[in-house]
C-alpha positions in Angstrom: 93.6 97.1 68.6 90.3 98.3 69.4 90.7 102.7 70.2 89.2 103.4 73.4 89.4 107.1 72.8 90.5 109.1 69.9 92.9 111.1 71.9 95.6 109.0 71.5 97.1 110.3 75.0 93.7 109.0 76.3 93.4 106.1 74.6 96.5 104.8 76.1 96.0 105.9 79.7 92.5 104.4 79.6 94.6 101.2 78.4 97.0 101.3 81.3 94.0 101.7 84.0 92.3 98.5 82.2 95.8 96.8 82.4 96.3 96.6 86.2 93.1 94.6 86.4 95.3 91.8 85.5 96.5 92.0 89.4 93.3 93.5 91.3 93.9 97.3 90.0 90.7 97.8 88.2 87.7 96.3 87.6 87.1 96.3 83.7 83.6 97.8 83.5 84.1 100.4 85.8 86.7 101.6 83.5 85.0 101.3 80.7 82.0 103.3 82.5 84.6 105.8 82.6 86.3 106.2 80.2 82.9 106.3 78.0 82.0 109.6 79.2 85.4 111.6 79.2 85.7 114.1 76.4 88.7 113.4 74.6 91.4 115.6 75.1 89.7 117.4 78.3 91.6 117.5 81.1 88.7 118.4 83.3 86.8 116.4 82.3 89.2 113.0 82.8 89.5 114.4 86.2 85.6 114.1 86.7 85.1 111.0 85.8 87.5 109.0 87.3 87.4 110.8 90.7 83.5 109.8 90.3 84.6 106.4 89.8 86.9 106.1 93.0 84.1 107.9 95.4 81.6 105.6 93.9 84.2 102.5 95.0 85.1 104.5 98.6 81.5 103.8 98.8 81.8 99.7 98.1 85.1 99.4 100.2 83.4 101.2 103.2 80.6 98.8 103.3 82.9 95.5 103.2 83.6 94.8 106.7 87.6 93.6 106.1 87.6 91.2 109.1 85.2 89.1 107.7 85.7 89.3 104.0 89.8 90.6 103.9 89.9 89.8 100.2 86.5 91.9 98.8 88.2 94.5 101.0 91.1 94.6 99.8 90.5 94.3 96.0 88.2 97.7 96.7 90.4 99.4 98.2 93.3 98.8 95.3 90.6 100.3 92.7 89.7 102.9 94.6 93.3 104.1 94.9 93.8 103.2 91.0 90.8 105.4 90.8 91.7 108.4 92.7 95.7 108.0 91.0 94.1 108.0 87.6 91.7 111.4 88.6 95.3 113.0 89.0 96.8 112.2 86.1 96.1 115.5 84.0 95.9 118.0 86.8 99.9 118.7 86.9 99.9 121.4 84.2 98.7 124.2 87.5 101.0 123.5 89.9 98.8 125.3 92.8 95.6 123.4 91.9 95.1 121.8 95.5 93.7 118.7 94.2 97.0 117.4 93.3 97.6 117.1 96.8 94.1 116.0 98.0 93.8 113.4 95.4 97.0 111.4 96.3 96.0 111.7 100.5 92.9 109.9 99.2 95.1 107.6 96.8 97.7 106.5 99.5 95.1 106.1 102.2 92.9 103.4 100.5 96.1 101.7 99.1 97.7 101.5 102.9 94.7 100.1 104.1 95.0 97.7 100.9 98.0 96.6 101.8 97.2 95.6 105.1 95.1 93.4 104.5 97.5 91.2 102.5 98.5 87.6 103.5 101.8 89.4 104.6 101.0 92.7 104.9 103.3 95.2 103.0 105.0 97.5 105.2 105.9 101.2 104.2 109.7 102.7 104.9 110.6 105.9 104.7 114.6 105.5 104.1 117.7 108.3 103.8 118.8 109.4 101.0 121.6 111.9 100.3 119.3 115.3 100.7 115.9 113.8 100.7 113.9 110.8 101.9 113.2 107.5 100.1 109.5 106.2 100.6 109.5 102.4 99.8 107.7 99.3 100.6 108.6 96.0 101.1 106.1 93.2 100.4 107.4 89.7 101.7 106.7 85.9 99.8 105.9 85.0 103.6 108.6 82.3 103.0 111.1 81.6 106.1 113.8 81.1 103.5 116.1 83.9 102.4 114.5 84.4 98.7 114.8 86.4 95.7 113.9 90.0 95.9 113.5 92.5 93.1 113.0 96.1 93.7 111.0 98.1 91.2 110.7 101.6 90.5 108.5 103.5 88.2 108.7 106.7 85.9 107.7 109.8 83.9 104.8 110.1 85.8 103.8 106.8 87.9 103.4 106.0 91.7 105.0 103.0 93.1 101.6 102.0 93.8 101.1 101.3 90.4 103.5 98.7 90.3 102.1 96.4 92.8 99.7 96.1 89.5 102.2 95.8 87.8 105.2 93.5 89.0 104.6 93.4 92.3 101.6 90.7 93.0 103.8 88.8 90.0 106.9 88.6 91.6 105.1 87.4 94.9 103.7 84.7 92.8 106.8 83.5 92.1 107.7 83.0 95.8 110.3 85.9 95.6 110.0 89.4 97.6 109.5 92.9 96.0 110.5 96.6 96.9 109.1 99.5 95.6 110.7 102.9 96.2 110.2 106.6 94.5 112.9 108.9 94.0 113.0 112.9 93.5 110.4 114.0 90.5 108.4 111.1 91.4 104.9 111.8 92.8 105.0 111.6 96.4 108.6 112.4 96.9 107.2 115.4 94.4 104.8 116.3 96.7 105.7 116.0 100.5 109.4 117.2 99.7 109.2 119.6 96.4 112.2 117.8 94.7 112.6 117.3 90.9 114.2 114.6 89.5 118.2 114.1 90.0 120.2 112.4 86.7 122.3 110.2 89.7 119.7 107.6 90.6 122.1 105.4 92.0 121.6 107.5 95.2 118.3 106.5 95.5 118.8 102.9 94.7 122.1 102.5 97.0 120.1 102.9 100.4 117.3 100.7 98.4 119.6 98.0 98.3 121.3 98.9 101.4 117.8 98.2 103.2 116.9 95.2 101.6 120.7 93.8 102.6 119.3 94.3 106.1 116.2 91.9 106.0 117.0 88.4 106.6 114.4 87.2 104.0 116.1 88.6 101.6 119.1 86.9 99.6 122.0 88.9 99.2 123.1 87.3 96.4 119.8 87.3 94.2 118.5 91.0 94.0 117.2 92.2 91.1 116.2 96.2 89.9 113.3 96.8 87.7 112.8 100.0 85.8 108.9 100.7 84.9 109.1 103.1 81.3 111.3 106.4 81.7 112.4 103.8 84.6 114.0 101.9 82.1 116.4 105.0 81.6 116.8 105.0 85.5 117.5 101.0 86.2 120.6 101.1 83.6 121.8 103.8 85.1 121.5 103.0 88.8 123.2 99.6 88.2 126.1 101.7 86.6 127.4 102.2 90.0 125.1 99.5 92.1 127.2 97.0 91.5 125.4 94.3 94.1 122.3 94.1 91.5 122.5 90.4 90.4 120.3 92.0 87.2 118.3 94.7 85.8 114.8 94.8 83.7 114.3 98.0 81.9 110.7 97.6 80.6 110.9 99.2 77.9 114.7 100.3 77.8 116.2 103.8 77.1 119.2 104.8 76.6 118.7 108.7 75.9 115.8 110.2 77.5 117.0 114.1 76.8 117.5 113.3 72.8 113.7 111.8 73.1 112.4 115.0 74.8 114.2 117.4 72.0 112.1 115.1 69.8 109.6 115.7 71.2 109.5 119.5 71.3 110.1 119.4 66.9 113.6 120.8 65.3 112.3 124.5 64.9 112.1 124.8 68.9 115.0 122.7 69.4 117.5 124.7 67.0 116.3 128.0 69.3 116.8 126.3 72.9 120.5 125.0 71.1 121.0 128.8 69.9 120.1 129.9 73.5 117.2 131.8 72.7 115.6 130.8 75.8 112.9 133.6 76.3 111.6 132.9 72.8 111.0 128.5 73.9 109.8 129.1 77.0 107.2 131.7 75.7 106.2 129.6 72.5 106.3 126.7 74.6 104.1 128.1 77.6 101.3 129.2 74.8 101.1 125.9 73.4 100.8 124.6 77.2 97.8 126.8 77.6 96.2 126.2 74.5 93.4 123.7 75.0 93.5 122.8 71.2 97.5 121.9 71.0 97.9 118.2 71.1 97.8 116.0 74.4 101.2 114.4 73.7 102.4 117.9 74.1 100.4 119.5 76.3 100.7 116.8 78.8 104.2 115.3 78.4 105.9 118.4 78.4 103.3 119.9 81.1 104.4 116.4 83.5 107.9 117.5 82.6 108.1 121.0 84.4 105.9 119.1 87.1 108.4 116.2 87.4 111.5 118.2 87.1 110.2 121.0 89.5 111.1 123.9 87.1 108.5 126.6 85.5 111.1 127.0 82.2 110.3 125.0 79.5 114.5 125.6 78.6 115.5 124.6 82.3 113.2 121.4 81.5 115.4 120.6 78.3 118.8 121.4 79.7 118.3 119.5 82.7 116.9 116.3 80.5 120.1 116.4 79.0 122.1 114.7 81.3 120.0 111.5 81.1 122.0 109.5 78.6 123.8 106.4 79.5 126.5 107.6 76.8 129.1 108.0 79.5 128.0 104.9 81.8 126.6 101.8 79.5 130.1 100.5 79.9 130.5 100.4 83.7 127.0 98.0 83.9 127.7 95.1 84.7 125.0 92.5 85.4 122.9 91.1 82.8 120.2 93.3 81.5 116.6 92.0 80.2 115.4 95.0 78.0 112.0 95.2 77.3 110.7 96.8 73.9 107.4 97.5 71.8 106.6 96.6 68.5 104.2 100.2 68.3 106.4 102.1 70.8 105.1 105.8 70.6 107.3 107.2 73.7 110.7 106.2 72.9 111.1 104.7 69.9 114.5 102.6 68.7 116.0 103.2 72.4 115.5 100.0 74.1 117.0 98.6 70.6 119.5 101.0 71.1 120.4 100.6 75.0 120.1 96.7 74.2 123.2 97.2 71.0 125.5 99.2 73.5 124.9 96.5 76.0 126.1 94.0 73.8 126.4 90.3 75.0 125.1 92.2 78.7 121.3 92.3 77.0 118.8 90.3 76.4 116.3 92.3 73.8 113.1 91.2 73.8 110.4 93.1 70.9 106.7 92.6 72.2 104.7 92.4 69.2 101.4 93.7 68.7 100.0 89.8 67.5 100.9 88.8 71.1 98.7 92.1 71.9 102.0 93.7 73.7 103.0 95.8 71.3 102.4 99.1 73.4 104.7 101.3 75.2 105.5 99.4 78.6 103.9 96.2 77.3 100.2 98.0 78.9 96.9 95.8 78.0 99.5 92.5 78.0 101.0 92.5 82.0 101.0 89.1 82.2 102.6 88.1 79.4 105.3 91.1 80.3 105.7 89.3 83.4 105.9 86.0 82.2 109.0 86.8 79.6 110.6 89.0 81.9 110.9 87.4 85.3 111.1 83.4 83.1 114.4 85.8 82.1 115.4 86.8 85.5 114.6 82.7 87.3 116.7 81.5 83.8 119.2 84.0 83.5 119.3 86.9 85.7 119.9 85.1 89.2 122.4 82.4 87.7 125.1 84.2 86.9 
């Protein structure tokens, strides 16, 4: 496949910001323009050029008027918030830098007004959770018929936003309704409430479900949970003890996310943190964080980790990544399971194989090759064809149990 950077961290998020333009995320070019002038490997300099990007589409939104032309709105206003989200993305490493929180008011308030402006408008819930609040949006198919619904929730490091780019314009497609939700360590549950993510994500899809059971277009019997990359950890693990999901789609699936991040971090560093020489990882660790020259994959994904987890201690991080396993749960799911994997996985690689071989007759596993051009982490450059296996799976399979 054609390399769009050579940082390979960059490379693939420039990938993912082309992908949504599949469902009115992006526009190609203006990616492109992007991405053509960021250094690779420079934080700052990612940061620049996308947030140039989104001000210059503020400035096409503004001058739409949406009552005539709803549509040219609306499509600039979902770049412009792809724009600002993707200006973001590298800034996590210093928590205090005040764009993290400037950025995403920018973000949310052209994707509201987005949203609006949809033939039936999405509408945004805050919902209760135990100890903190659930923001979620339901987008209706508009049909007066009970139908389908499938709820979605994202990662790592993604909004919910992102998944209307994703799934969500998909799923409406297909005449069915969609929910998006974030949980604790997701980014704007991360931001308005300062919470890290909790291993237990059944208590943020319970009240998920909970709320969809109370709409009357949805059907009761035909709800679905989708789990967007570290998501695909979450999903399985949600529908553990959500036993009202008619299925799950973990795209890709993962079965342990805290062996992956030991990986990550290399055995020398890993036989310390098991020794409990804590002050020695965290002070290796931070130095590599602050090293411009150590590589992205590290410097970011274990950056997004404190961030995401909401501690300062590289140690904390790994002891608390620990208790995402499915080792204890896999046999208590109990719906079928689509899981998603990638012929060129870089993230998690052999765990959706693996999650898929513990589910046993439960899974269906599904490789995305790189011929197909879906061979990436997440299926990203090749949405459509993600969405056409996976929810063909669900209308076949998943709601006719």
């Amino acid at each position: 496949m054609l390399q769009l950077s050579s940082d390979v961290t960059f490379n693939y998020e420039v990938l993912r910001v082309l992908a949504v333009s599949s469902y009115q995320g992006a526009d190609v070019s203006e990616v492109l323009d992007a991405a053509g002038q960021i250094r690779p490997g420079d934080f700052e300099s990612w940061y620049k050029q996308f947030s140039k990007a989104a001000e210059r589409v503020h400035g096409i939104a503004k001058a739409v008027d949406s009552c005539k032309h709803p549509v040219s709105a609306r499509n600039a206003l979902f770049r412009e918030a792809t724009y600002w989200r993707s200006a973001d993305f590298f800034l996590h490493g210093n928590w205090t830098d005040p764009r993290i929180n400037e950025l995403w008011v920018k973000h949310l308030a052209a994707f509201n007004k987005a949203i609006a402006l949809l033939p039936v408008p999405g509408q945004r819930v805050t919902l209760q959770g135990d100890g903190f609040k659930i923001p979620a949006i339901f987008y209706g198919s508009g049909s007066k018929e009970p139908r389908p619904t499938v709820i979605m929730c994202n990662g790592y490091d993604g909004a919910q936003e992102e998944l209307y780019h994703v799934m969500v314009e998909a799923v409406l497609q297909r005449g069915m309704n969609a929910i998006t939700f974030e949980g604790p360590g997701q980014p704007t549950v991360r931001r308005e409430q300062n919470l890290g993510f909790i291993p237990e994500w059944e208590k943020v899809v319970t009240p998920v479900v909970d709320y969809a059971l109370g709409r009357k277009e949805v059907d009761a019997k035909s709800i679905a949970l989708m789990g967007y990359s570290f998501g695909g950890y979450l999903a399985p693990r949600a529908a553990a003890f959500e036993h009202r999901l008619a299925a799950v789609i973990a795209i890709d699936g993962l079965y342990n996310f805290g062996e992956v991040m030991l990986h990550q971090v290399g055995p020398e560093l890993t036989e310390l943190w098991r020794q409990g020489n804590y002050t020695v990882v965290d002070e290796t660790i931070k130095g590599l964080l602050a090293n411009p020259k150590t590589p992205t994959p590290v410097r970011w994904g274990i950056g997004q980790g404190l961030w995401s987890f909401n501690t300062p201690s590289p140690s904390e991080w790994l002891n608390k990544t620990q208790a995402y396993t499915l080792d204890s749960v896999v046999d208590k799911i109990r719906c079928p399971v689509f899981v998603g994997d990638a012929e060129n996985e870089s993230f998690f690689p052999g765990e959706a194989k693996r999650l898929a071989d513990k589910l046993g007759s439960r899974a269906t596993h599904h490789l995305f090759t790189a011929e197909d051009g879906a061979g990436e982490h997440c299926q990203v450059g090749a949405t459509q064809l993600m969405n056409q296996v996976s929810l063909d799976w669900l209308q076949d399979v998943g709601f006719r149990r």
